[in-house]
N, C-alpha and C positions, 0 to 999 in steps of 0.2 A: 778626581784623584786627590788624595788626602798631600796635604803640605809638609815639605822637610824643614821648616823651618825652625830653627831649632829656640827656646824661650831660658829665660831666669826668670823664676817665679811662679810660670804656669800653673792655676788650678788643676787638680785631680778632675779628671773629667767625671762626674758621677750626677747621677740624676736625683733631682730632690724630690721632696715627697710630692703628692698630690693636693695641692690645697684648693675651694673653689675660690675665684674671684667675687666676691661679694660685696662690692662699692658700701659704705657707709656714709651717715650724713653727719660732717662737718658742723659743729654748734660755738663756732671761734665768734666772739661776740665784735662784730662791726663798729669799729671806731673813727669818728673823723670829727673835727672841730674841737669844739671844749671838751666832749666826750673821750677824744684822744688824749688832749693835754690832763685831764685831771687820770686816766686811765697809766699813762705813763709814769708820771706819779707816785699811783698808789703803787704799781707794780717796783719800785726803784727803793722806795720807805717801808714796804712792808716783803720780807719774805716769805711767808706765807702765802701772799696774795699771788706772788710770781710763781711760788709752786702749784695753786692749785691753779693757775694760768695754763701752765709746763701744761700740768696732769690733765686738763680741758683738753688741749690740743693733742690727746692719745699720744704724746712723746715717750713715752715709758710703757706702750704697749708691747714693745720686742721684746722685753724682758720674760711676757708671760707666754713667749711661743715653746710648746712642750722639744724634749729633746735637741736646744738646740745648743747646749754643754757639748754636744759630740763633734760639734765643728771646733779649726781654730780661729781666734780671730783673725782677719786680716782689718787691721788698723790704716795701713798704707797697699791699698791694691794697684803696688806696684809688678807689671810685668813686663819682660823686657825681651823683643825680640831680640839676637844674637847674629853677630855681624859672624859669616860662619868663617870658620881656620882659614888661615892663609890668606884672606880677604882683606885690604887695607879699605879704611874705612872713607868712604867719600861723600859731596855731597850730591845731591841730587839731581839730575840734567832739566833744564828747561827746554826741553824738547820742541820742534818745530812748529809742531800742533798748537802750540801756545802762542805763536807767533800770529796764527792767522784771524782775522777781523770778521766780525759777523757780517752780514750781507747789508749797504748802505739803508734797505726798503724792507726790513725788517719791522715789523710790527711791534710797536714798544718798544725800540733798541737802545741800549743804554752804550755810552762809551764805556772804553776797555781800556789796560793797559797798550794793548796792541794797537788801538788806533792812535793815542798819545804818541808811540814809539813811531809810528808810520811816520807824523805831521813832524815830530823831532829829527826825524834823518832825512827826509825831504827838505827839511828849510820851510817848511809851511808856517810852520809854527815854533815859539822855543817856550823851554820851560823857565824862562824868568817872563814871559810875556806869559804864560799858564795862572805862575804863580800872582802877580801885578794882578790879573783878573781877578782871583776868586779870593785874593784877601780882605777888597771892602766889602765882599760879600758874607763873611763870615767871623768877622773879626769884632768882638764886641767895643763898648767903651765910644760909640760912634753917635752922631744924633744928626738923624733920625737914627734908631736903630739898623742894622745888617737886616738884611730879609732871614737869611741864614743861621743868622746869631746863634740859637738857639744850640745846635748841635755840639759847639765846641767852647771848652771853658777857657781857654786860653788859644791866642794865637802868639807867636815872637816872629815879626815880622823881618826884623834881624837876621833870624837861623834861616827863617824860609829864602828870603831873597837870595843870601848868600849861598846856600845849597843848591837855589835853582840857576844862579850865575856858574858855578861849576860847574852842572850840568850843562848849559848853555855851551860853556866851552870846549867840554867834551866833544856832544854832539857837532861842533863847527872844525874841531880837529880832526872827526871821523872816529873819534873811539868812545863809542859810549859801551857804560859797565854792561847793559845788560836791559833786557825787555822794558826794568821796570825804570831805568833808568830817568827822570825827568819824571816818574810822574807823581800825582800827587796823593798821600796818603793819610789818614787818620788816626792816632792813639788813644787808645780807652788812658782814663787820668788816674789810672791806679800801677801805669806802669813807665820806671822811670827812662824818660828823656833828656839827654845833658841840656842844661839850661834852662827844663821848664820843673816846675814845682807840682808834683802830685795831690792833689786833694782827694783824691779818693769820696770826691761830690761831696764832700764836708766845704763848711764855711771856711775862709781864711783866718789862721789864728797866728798873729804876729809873735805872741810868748810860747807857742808850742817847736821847739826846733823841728820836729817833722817837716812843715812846711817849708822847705826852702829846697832852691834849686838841686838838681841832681847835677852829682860829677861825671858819672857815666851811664850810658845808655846799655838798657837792658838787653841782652843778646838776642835776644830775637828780634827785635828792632832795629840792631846794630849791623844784623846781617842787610836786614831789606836796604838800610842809608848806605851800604859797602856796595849794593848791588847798583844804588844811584836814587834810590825813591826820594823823592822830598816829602818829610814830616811838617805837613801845614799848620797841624797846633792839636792840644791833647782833646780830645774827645769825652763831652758830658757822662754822665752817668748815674745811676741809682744809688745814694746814699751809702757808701760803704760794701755797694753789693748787694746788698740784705733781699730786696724784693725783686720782683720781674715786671714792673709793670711801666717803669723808667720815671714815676713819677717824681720832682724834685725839687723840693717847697723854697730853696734858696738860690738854686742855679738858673732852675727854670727847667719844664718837663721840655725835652729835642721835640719839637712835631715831626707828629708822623704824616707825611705830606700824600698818601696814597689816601687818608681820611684823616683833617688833623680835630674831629673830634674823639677821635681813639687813640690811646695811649703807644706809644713805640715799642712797647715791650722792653726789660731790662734783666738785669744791670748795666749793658751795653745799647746803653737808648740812643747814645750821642752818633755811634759806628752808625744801630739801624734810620737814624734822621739822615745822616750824611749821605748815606745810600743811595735812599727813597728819593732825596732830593737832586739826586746826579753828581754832588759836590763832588765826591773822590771815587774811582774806581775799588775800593780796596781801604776797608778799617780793621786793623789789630782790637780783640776784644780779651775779656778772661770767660772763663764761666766753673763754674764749681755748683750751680744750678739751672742750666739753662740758658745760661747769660748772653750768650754769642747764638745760640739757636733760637732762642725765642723772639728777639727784636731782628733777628734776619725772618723768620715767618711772617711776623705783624707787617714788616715792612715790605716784603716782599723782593727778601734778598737770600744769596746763599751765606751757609755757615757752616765750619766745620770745628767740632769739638774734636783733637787730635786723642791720642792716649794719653793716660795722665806721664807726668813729665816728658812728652815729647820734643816739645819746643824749648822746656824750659824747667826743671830742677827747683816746684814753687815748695812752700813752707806748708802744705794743705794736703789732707787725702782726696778731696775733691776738685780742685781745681786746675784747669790750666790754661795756655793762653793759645788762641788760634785767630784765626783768619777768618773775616766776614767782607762779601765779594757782590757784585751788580752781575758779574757773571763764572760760571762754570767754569773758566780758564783761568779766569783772574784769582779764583781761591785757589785753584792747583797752584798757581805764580808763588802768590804768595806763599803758602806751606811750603813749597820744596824749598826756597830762598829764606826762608825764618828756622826751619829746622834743621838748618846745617851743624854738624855734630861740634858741639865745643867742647874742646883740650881740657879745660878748665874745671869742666862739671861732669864728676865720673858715672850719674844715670845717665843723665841726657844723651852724653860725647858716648855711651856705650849701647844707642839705638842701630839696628842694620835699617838702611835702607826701606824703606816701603816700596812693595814690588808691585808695579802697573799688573793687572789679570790678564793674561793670554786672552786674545778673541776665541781660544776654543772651548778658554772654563766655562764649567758648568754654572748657571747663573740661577740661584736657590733665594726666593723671598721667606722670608716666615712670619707668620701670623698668629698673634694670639687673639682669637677672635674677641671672645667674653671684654679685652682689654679696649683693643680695637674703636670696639660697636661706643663705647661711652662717650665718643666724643656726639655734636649737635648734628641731627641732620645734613644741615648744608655744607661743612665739613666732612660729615661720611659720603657725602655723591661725590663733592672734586676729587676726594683723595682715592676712593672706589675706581674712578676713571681714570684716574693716572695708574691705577694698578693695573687695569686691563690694558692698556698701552702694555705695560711692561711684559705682558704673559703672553699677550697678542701679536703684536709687532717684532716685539726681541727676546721670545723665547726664555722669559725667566719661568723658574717650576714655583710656583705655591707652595709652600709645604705649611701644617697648621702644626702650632706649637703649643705650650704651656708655661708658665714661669710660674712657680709654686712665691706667695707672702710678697706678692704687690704691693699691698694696702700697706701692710707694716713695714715694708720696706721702704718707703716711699717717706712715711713718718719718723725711722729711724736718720734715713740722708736728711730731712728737714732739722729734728733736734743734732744731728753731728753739724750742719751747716750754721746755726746757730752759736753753738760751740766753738768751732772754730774761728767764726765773726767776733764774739764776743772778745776771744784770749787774741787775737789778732789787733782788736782795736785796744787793749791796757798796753799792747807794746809801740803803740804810735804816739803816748801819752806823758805828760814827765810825771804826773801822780797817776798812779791806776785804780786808785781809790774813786779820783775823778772821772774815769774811763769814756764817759757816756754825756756829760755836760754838756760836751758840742755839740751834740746830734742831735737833729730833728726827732719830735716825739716818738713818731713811730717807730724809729731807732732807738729810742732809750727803752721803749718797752720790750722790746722783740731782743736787745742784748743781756735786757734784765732775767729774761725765761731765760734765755740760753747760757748762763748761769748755772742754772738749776739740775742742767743735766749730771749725774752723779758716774763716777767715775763704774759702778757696776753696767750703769745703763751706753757706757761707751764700749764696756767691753760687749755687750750684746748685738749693740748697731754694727760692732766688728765681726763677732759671730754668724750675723746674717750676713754680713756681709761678704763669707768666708762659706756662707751656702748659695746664694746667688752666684758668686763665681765659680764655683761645682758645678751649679747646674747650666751654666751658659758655655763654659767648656766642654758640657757633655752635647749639647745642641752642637756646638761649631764642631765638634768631631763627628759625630751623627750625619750631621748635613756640611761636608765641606766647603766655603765660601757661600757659606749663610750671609746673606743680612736679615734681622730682624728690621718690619718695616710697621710706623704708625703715623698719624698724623703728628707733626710735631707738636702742636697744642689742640685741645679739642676744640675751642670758641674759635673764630676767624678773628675775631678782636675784641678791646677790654674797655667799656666805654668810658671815655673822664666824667668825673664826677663834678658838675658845678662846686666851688668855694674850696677844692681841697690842692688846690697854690700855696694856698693860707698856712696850712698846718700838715699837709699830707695824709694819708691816712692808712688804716690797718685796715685787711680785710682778710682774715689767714684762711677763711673757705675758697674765696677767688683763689689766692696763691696757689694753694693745694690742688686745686683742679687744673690750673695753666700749668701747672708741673708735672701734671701725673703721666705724662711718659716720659718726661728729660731727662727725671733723676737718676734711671737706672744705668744709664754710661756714666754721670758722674759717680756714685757708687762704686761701681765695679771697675771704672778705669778705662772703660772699653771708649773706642772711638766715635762716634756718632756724626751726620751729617743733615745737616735742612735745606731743601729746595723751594721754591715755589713751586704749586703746579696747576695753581687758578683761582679765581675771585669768586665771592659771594656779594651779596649787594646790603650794603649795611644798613643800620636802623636808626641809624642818625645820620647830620652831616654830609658832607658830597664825597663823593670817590668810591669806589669798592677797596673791599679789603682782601688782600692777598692769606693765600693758605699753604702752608705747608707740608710736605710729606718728609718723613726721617726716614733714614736707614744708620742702624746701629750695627756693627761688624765686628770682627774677632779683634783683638790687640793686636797694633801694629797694622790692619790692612785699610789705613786711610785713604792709599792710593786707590782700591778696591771701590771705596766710598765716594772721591773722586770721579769714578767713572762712571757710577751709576749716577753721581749729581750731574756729568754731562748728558746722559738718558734723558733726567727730568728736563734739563734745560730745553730739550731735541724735540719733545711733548709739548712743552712748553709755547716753546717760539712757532712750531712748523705743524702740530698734530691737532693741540686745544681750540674749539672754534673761537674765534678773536684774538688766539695770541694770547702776546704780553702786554700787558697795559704798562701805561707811563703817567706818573701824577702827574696833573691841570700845570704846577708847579713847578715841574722839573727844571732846576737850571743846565743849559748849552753849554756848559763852560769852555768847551771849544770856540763854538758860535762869538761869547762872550770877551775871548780872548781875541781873536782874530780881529771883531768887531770894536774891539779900543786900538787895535796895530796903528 
């Protein structure tokens, strides 16, 4: 049964041409060490060199796709579900179901917000004895080091005590806010915290006014500290955004503690370390390429990419901020308590609801195979198996699909992403002339291309962009309560490179291929979600590497997306032989806390 819901913005549903998917090979020349630093360099002093950089990296191939003057642009693929007449706008219920605790003998079990909540209203436990735990554990500036360190760029011990001391009182009053009440959470450092300083994984720079403490806390963060969460400190990240691979030559790369010779995946590296390591139930990330879904895969956590401004009214066509979870309840927590409608901001505050799927709708996968098939082997068997769960056990239909300009679509979101990093970072600067000084090399080359993109070749990445959302429109009208499903990256994980602490490095072939299915929700706006749904056995190092499956959905049906990341979880824990794993590693923080009482 097709949906009344009614949109501002909605794509024309119309189907696009037939293009075949024909992979190309990537010839982006591999940089690390002095090869980087003097690479960076030339591309910074010489214009030329940054364009025929651009022009290597096929950025400027959308331009030569025939016919596509016939679309408009969409520059901002904003759409916006519509709160319908007479309906006063609310926010979203945490519902019972989120209350309840996984089974204590669960295989791999990670705590929850619900078990926190449980030990808080029993007296078992409080959230300033929570917090007192897990701060020498992650708190830098210590000697010996935090075991933890790594994860989080700043802690303010200060804010945390003090938040968890309210909490405490609450809970001993009998009125706590709310599930998340006392427990403890995560900030990616690129979004502001009253009191803590965003570096956006840049070095500190004492003469740049950017740097300095925020006066207010950004709303969707503001919501979860209203509900009661305590913000333990801002969470590492990938330079600016810029890559996926979280690596981070000045902060230091978060280990990925499920295998800490592979990288956590980024720009939200610090959320997927915190995860993997047990530290917090629940990290706030951005992504504008993958950024929240790709280090929840490597790590083996959930992630959801919302609609674009759902949460949050950003400065970006691609970017927005969501919720990265240990489990399937703890992201729905989060989302429905972060995306409460603000007064303030007339997209955002102008979202309806996201509406949970009846158990009777009809449950529609789609598949574009040719896309599919290209991720590795060992990648195609887990994520193959969790499909058949899902056709087998709970009755979803297969349907096989197409998406017409992959390849260049994929290259167009890369040079606008670029773009947008670049003019993002001259505005964090007091000369824009200097724009790029502070950044690690691989950052000065990658914002010197993205420079280069020229104001015709933005209008094309918007063109297609403005055919892609025609044609995904016409799929989601076609096939009602679609989700398009792939593995969330093709590799199970992204090996570190001995020596490149040092200087970091470029690899735009790797990038391009860990992205080649994220980018099309950032694109087009549409929602997307990442599960785990099993391990491979890695090629270094100890641990297995967790894998991912996505599901990409219409605008607006996150809660749809939600459900289905409860399915994977359900596979996961109760279906897959062995479960869910737990890194060698993982800290108890319960255990922990109880264990200092």
């Amino acid at each position: 049964m097709a949906s009344t819901q009614r949109f501002s913005g909605y794509p024309v549903p119309k189907e696009g041409p037939e293009t075949p998917y024909t992979p190309t090979v990537d010839k982006n020349p591999v940089l690390r060490g002095w090869s980087l630093v003097i690479g960076s360099k030339l591309v910074n002093y010489s214009s030329a060199i940054a364009k025929a950089t651009w022009t290597n990296a096929k950025f400027g191939c959308v331009k030569d796709i025939p016919q596509l003057h016939e679309y408009d642009w969409r520059l901002q693929p904003i759409v916006t579900p519509l709160v319908p007449d007479g309906v006063v706008q609310s926010k979203a219920e945490i519902t019972p179901d989120l209350y309840q605790r996984q089974p204590n003998d669960l295989a791999g079990r990670f705590h929850s917000a619900a078990d926190y909540h449980e030990l808080f209203k029993f007296g078992k436990l409080t959230p300033l004895e929570v917090a007192k735990a897990l701060l020498p554990n992650i708190s830098r500036g210590q000697n010996p080091r935090a075991k933890y360190e790594s994860a989080f760029a700043v802690t303010r011990e200060d804010l945390v005590l003090e938040a968890a001391k309210k909490s405490t009182e609450r809970y001993a009053a009998g009125h706590p806010l709310s599930v998340l009440d006392g427990v403890p959470v995560g900030v990616k450092d690129d979004m502001d915290v009253e009191g803590y300083t965003s570096h956006m994984g840049q070095p500190f720079d004492p003469s740049n006014p950017f740097f300095k403490p925020a006066t207010k806390t950004i709303w969707p963060i503001a919501q979860l500290e209203a509900a009661g969460a305590v913000v333990v400190g801002k969470l590492v990240m990938h330079e600016i955004g810029s890559d996926v691979s979280g690596c981070n030559p000045h902060w230091g790369t978060p280990v990925n503690w499920n295998n800490p010779a592979y990288y956590p995946g980024g720009s939200s590296s610090g959320g997927g370390s915190a995860l993997s390591a047990g530290l917090v139930p629940i990290a706030i990330g951005t992504d504008a390429g993958g950024s929240i879904r790709i280090p929840s895969s490597f790590c083996g956590a959930f992630g959801l990419k919302p609609t674009l401004h759902r949460a949050h009214t950003m400065k970006s066509s691609i970017c927005v901020i969501g919720p990265m979870a240990a489990t399937a309840s703890d992201l729905a927590i989060a989302y429905r308590i972060m995306t409460a409608p603000n007064p303030e901001d007339p997209v955002q505050g102008s979202f309806a609801l996201s509406i949970p799927p009846s158990p009777a709708t009809k449950k529609t996968i789609g598949i574009y195979r040719d896309w599919f098939n290209q991720s590795s082997p060992d990648v195609l068997d887990v994520t193959r198996k969790a499909i058949s769960y899902f056709t087998d056990d709970l009755d979803y239909e297969v349907v096989d699909i197409t998406i017409p300009y992959l390849i260049e679509g994929q290259y167009g979101h890369s040079g606008w992403a670029l773009t947008e990093g670049a003019d993002h970072q001259r505005s964090r600067v007091p000369d824009p002339a200097k724009a790029f000084s502070n950044l690690n090399y691989c950052n000065q080359l990658l914002m010197a291309i993205g420079e280069c993109s020229a104001g015709v070749d933005m209008i094309k990445y918007g063109q297609l962009r403005g055919l892609l959302m025609e044609h995904l429109a016409f799929l989601f009208k076609k096939h009602p309560n679609l989700l398009i499903v792939t593995p969330t990256v093709p590799e199970a994980g992204w090996k570190i490179h001995p020596g490149d602490q040092a200087y970091g490095f470029s690899d735009g072939n790797a990038t391009i291929r860990y992205m080649m299915y994220i980018w099309l929700a950032n694109s087009t706006g549409c929602p997307a979600v990442s599960a785990p749904v099993g391990y491979v056995d890695a090629e270094v190092g100890e641990g297995k590497l967790p894998v991912g499956l996505m599901a990409m959905g219409e605008w607006g049906a996150e809660e749809q997306l939600l459900a289905w990341a409860k399915d994977a979880e359900t596979y996961l824990n109760t279906v897959r032989d062995g479960g869910r794993f737990r890194p060698k590693d993982w800290a108890d923080v319960i255990e922990i806390a109880k264990s200092a009482k």
